[in-house]
N, CA and C of each residue as an Amber inpcrd file, in Angstrom:
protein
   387
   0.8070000  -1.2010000   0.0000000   0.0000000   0.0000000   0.0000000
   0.8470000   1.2600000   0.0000000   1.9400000   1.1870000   1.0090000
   2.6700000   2.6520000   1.1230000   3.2690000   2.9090000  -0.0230000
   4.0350000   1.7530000  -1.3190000   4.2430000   2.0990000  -2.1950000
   3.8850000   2.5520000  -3.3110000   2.3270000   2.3450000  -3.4710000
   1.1080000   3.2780000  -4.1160000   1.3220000   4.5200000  -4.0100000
   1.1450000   4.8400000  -2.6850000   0.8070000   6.1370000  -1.7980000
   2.0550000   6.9260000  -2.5340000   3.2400000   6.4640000  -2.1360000
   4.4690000   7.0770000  -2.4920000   4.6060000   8.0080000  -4.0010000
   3.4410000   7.5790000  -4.8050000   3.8630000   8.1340000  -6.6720000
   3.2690000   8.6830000  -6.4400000   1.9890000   8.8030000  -5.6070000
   0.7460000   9.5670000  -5.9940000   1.2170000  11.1510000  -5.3050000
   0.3340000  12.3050000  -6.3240000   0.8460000  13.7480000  -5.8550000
  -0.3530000  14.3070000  -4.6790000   0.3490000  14.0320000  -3.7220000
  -0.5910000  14.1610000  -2.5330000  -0.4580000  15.9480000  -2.4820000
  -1.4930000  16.5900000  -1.7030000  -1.1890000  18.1810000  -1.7260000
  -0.2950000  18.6280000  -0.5400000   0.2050000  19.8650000  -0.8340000
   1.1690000  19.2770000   0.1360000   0.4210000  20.6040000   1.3530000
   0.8300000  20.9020000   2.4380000   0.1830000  21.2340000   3.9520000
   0.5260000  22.3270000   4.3420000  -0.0750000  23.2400000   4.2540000
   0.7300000  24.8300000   4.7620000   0.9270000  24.5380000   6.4100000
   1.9320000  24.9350000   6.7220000   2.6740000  24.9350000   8.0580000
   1.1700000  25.7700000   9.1110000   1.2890000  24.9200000  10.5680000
   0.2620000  25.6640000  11.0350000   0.2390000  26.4100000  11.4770000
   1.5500000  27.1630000  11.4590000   2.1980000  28.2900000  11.9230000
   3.0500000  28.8620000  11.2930000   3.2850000  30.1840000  11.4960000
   4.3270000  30.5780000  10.3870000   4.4560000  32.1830000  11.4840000
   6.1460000  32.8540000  11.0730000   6.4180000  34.0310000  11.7370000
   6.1610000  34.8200000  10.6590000   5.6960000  36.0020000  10.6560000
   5.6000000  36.6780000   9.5170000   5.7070000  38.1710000  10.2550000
   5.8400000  39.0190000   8.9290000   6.0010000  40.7890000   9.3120000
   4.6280000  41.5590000   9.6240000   4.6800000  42.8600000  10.5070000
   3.0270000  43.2350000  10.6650000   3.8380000  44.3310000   9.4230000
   2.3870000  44.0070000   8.3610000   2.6160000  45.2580000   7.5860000
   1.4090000  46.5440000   8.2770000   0.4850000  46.0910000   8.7520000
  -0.6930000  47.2770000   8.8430000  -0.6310000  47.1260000  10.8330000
  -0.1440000  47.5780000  11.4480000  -0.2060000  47.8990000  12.9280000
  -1.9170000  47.7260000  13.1520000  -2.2440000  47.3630000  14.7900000
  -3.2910000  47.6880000  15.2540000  -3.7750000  46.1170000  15.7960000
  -5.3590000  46.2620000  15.7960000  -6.0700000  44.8830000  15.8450000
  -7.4550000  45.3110000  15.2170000  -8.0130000  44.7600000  14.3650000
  -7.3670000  43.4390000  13.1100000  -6.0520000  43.7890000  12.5970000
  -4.8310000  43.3290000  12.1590000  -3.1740000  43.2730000  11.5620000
  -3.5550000  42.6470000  10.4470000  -2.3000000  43.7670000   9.7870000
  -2.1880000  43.3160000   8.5730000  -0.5760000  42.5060000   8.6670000
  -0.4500000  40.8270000   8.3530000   0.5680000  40.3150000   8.0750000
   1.2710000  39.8790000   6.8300000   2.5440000  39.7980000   6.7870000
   3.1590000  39.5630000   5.4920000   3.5680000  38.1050000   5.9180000
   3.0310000  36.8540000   5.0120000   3.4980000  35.4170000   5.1670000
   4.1680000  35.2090000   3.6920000   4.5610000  35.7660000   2.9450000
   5.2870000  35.5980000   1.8580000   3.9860000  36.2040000   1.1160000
   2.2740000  36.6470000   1.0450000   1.8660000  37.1570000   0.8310000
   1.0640000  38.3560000   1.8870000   0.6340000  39.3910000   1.5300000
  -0.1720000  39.9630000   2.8890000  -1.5290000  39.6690000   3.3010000
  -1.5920000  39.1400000   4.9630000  -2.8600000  38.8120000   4.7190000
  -3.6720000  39.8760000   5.8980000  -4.7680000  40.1400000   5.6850000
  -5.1190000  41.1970000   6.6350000  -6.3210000  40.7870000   7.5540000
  -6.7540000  41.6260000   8.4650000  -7.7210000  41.1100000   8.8650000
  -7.6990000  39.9730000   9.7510000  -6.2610000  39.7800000  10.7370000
  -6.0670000  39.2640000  11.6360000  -6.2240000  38.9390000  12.7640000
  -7.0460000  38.6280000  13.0190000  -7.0660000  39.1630000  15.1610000
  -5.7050000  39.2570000  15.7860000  -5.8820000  39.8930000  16.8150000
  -4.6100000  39.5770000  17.4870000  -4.6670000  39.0650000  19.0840000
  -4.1600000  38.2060000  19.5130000  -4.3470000  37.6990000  20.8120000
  -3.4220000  37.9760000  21.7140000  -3.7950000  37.6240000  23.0620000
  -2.8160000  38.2680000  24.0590000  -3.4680000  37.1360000  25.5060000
  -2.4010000  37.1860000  26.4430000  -3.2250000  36.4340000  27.9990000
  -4.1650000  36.6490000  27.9910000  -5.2410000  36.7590000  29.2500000
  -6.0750000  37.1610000  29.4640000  -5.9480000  38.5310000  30.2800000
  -6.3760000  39.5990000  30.4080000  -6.0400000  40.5370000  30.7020000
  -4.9100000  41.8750000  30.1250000  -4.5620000  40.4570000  28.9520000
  -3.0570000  41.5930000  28.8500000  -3.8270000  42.1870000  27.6280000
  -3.5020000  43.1040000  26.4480000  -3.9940000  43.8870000  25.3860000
  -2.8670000  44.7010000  24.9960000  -2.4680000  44.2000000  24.0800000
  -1.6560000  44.7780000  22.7230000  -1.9630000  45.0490000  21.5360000
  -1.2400000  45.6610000  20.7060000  -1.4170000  46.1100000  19.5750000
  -0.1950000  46.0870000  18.8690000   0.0800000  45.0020000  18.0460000
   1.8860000  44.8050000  17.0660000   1.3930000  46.1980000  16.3070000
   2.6350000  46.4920000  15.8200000   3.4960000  47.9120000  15.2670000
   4.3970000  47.3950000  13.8170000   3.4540000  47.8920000  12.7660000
   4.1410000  47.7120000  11.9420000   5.8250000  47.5530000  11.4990000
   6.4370000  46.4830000  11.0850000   7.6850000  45.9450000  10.9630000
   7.9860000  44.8260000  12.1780000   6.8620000  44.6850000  13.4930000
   7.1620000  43.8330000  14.1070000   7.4970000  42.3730000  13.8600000
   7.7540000  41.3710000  14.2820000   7.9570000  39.7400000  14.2770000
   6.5730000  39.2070000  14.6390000   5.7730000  38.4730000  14.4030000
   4.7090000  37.8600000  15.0380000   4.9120000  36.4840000  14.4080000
   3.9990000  35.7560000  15.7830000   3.7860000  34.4060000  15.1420000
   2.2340000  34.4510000  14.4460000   1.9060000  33.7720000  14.3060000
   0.5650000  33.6600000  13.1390000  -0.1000000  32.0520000  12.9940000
  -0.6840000  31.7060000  13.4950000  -1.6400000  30.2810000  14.1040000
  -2.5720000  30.5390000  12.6660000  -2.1700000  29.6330000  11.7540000
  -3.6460000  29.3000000  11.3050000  -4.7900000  28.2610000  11.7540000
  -5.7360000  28.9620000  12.2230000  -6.9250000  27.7900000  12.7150000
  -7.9220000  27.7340000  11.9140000  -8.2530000  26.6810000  12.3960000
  -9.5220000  26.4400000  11.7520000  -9.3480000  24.7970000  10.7500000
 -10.3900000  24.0870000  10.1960000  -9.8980000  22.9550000   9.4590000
  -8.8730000  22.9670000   7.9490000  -8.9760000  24.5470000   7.5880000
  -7.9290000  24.4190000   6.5780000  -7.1650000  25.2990000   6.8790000
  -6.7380000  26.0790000   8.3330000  -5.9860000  27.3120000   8.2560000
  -6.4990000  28.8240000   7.5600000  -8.1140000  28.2830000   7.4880000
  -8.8630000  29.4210000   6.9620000  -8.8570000  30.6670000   8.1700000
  -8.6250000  30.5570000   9.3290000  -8.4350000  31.6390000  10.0940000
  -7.2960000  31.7760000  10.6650000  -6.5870000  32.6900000  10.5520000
  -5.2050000  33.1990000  10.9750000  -5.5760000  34.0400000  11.8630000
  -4.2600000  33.9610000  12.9300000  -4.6180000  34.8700000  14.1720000
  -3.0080000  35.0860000  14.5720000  -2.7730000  36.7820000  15.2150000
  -1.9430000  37.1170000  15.2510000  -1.8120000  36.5690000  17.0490000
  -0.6010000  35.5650000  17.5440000  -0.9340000  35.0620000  19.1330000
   0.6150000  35.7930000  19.7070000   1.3850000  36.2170000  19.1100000
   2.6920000  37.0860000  19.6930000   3.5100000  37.4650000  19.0320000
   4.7500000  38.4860000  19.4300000   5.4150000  38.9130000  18.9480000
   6.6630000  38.3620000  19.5110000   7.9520000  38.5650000  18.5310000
   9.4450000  38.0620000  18.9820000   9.7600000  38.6620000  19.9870000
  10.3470000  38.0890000  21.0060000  11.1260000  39.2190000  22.2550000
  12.1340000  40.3490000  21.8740000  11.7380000  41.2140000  22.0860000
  13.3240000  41.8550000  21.8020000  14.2800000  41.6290000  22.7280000
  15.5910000  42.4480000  22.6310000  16.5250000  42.1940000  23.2290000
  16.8170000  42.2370000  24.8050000  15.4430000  42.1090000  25.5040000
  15.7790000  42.8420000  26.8530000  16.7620000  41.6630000  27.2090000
  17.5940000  42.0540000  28.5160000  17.8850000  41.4530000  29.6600000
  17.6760000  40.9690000  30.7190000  16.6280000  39.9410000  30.2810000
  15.8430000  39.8020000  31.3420000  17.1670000  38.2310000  32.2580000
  16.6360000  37.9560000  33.5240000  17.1500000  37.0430000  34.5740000
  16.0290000  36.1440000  34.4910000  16.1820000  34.5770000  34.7660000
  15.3770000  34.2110000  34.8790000  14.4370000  34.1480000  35.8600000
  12.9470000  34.3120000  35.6360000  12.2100000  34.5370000  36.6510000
  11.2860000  36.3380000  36.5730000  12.5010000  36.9430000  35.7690000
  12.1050000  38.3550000  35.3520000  11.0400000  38.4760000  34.4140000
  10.3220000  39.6560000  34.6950000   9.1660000  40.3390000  33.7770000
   9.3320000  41.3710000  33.1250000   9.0490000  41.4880000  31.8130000
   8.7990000  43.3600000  31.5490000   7.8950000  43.1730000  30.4810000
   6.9680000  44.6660000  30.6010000   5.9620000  44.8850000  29.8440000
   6.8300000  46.2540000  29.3490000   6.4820000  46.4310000  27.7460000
   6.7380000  47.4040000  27.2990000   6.1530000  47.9340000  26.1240000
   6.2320000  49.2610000  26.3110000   5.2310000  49.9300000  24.9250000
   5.6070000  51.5120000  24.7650000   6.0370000  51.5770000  23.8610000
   6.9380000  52.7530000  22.9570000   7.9710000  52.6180000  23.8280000
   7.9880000  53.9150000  24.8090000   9.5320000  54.3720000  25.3770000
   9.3920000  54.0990000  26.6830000   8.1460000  53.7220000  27.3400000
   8.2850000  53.6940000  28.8550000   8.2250000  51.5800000  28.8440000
   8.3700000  51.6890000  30.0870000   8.1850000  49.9270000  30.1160000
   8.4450000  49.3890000  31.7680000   7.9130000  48.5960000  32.5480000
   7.6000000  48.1260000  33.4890000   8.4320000  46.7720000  33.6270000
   9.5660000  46.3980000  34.9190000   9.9620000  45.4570000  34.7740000
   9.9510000  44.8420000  36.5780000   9.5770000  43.9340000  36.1480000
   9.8740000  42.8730000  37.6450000  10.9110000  42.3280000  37.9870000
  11.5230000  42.7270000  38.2980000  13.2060000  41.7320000  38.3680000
  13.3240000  41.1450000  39.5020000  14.6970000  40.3850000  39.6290000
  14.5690000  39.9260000  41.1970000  15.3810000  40.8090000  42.1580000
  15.4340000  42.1750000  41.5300000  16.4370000  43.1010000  43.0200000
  15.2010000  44.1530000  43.0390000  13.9550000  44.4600000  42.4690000
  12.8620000  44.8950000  42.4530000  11.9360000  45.5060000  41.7530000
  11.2280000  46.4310000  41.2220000  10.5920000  46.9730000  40.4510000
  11.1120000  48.0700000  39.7940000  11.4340000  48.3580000  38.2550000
  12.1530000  49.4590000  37.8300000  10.8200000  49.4370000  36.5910000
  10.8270000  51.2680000  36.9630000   9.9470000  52.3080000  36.0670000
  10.2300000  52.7960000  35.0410000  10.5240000  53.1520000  33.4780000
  11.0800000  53.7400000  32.7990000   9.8450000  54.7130000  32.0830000
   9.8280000  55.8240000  32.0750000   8.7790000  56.6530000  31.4740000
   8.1950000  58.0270000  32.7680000   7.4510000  58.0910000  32.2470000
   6.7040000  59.0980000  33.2460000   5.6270000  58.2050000  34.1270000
   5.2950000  58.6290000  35.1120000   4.4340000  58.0130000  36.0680000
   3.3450000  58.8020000  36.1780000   2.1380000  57.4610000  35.5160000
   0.5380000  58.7070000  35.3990000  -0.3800000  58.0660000  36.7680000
  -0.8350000  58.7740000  37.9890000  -1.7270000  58.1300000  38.3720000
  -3.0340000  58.9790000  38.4480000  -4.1950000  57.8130000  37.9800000
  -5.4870000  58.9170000  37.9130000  -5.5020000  60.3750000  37.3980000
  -4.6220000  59.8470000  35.9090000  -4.6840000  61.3940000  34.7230000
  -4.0360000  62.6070000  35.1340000  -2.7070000  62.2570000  36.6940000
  -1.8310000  63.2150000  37.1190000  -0.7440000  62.7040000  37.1810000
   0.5340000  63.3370000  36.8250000   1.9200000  62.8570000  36.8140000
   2.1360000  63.1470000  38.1060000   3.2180000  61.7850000  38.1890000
   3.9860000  62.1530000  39.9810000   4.4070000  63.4020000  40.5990000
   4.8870000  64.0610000  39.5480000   5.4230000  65.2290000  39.5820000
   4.1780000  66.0880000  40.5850000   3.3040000  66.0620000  39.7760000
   2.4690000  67.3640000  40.2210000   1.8370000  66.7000000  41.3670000
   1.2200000  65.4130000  41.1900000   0.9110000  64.8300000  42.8580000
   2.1230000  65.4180000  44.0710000   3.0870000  64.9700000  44.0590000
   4.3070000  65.3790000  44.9010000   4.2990000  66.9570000  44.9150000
   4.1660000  67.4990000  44.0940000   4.4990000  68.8780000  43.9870000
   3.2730000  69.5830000  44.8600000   1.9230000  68.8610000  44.6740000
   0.9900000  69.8500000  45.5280000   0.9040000  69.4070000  46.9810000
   1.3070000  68.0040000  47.4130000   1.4820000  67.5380000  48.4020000
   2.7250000  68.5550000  49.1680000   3.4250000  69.0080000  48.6290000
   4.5480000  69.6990000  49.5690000   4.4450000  71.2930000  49.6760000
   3.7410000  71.6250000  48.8980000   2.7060000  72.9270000  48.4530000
   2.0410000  73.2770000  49.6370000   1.2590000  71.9670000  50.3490000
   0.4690000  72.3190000  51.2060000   1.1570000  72.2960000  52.7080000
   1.9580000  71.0920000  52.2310000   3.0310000  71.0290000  53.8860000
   3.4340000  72.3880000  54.1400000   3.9720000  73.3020000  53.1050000
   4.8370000  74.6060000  53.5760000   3.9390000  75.4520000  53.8200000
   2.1370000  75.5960000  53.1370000   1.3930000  76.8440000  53.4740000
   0.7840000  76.5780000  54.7300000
């Protein structure tokens, strides 16, 4: 039997995964898999919510019974330095990291639509009047 099988031109199986480029940023993404395909979802944990940035790395899940639905499920790490056991969330220029000597901030600090700055600043405002 297998030597039947062997002549015959079976079709051959698009990979069920593939890394491809974001050409169109956002959610739905537009990806480049050697063609562009758009209209992607994009997935994340539960709780977490991103948005890939055109020229990013993503992976790309086709589901469904023929790979008729593609879904954008992550992006490549960049280069951080992370330790093992370490976290960081990041997005444009600021970024949030868990390490194991403690919590480091990079960006401005917004709480409740006020920068630290001016929280601190009216807090000591009032100590001196």
């Amino acid at each position: 039997m297998w030597t039947s099988e062997r002549n015959r031109n079976l079709p051959l199986r698009e990979a069920a995964a593939e890394i491809g480029t974001v050409t169109l940023g956002g959610d739905p993404a537009g990806v480049s898999l050697g063609g562009e395909r758009r209209w992607l979802t994009v997935y994340g944990p539960g709780g977490y919510c991103w948005r890939p940035t055109a020229g990013d790395k993503v992976l790309v899940l086709k589901a469904g019974a023929e790979g008729e639905s593609p879904c954008v499920l992550g992006t490549v790490q960049g280069e951080a330095e992370l330790k093992p056991g370490e976290v960081m969330l990041k997005g444009g220029t600021c970024s949030l990291r868990l390490g194991q000597e403690g919590l480091a901030l990079e960006g401005e600090l917004i709480v409740n639509g006020r920068t630290l700055y001016d929280i601190v600043r009216e807090i000591v405002a009032e100590l001196l009047s």
